[in-house]
Legacy VTK file of the C-alpha trace (Angstrom):
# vtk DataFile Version 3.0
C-alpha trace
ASCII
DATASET POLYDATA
POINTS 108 float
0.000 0.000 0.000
1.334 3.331 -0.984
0.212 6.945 1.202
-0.839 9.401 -1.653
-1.450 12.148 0.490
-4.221 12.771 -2.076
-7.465 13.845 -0.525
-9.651 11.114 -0.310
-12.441 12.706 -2.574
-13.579 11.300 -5.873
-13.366 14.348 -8.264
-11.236 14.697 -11.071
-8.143 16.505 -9.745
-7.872 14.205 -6.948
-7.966 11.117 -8.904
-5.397 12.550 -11.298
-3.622 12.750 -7.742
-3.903 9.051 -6.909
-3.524 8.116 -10.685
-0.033 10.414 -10.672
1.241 8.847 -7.279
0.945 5.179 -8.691
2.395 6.245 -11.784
5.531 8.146 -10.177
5.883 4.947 -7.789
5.903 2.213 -10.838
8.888 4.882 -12.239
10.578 4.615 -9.554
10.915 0.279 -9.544
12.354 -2.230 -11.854
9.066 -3.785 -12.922
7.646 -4.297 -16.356
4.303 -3.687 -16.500
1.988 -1.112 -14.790
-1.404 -2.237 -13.738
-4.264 -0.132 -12.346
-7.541 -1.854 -11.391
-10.406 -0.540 -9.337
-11.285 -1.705 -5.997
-14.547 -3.494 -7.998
-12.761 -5.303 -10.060
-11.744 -8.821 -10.339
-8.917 -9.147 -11.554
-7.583 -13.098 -12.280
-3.890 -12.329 -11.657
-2.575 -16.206 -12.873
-4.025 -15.479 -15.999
-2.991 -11.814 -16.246
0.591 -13.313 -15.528
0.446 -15.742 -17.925
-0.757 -13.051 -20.525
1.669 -10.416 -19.689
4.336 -12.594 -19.967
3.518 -13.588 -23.498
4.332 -10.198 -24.319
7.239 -7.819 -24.552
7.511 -5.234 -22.512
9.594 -3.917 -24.344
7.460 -3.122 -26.983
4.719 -0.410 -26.877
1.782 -1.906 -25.060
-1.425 -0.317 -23.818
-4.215 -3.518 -22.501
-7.529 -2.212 -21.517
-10.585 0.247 -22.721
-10.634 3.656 -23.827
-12.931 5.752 -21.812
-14.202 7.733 -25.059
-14.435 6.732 -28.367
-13.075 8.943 -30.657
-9.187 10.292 -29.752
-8.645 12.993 -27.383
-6.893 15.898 -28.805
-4.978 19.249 -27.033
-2.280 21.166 -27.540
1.044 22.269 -25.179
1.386 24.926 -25.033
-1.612 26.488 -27.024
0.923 27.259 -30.241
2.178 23.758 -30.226
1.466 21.131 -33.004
-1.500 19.147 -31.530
-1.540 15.735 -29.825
-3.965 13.029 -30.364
-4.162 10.315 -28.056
-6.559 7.436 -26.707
-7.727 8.242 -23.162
-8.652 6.183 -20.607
-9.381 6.938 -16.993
-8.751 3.445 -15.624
-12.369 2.213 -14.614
-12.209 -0.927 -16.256
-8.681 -1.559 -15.375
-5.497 -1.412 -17.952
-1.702 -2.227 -17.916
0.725 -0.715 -20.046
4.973 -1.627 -20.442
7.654 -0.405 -19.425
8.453 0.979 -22.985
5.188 2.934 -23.023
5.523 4.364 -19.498
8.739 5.766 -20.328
7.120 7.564 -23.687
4.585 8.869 -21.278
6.938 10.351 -18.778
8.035 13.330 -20.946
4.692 14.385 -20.764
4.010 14.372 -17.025
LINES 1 109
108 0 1 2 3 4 5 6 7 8 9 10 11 12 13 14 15 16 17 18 19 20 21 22 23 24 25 26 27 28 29 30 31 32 33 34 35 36 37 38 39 40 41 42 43 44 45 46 47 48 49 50 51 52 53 54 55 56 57 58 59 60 61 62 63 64 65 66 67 68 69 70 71 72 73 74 75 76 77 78 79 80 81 82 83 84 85 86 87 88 89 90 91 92 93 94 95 96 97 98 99 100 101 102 103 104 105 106 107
């Protein structure tokens, strides 16, 4: 179990808190893959396992749903070329690899 210090609310800044904290700790290890499941979900870790590790995690991988279904666009700063990306908030549950959380980091 990790300590956020997040408040304990469930509005959007405070889950990007929570989200951020397990993000920054996964960084911050030697592991592979990042997980992030709900509290309601069951989750059949053998079989995640055994699915993970038919994969490389080395490679670009993103497992779970997208949250809307079209790709979410913005632009940083407001002059910059603009980035499209799948979102997801995490509901359903997803992992990604190590290869893709490092992409990600340079724009945390």
């Amino acid at each position: 179990m990790v300590n956020t210090g997040c408040p304990d609310t469930h509005n959007r800044i405070d889950l990007c808190c929570k989200m951020s904290a397990e993000f920054d700790f996964f960084l911050n290890t030697s592991k592979k893959w990042f997980c992030h499941f709900d509290d309601d979900n069951y989750v059949n870790v053998p079989q995640l396992v055994k699915f993970l590790s038919k994969k490389s995690w080395n490679k670009d991988y993103y497992f779970g749903k997208t949250s809307i279904p079209h790709e979410f666009e913005i632009r940083t700063p407001v002059t910059a070329p603009r980035l499209r990306f799948n979102f997801a908030t995490g509901g359903a549950g997803f992992c990604i690899s190590r290869a893709l959380a490092n992409k990600m980091t340079r724009y945390i």
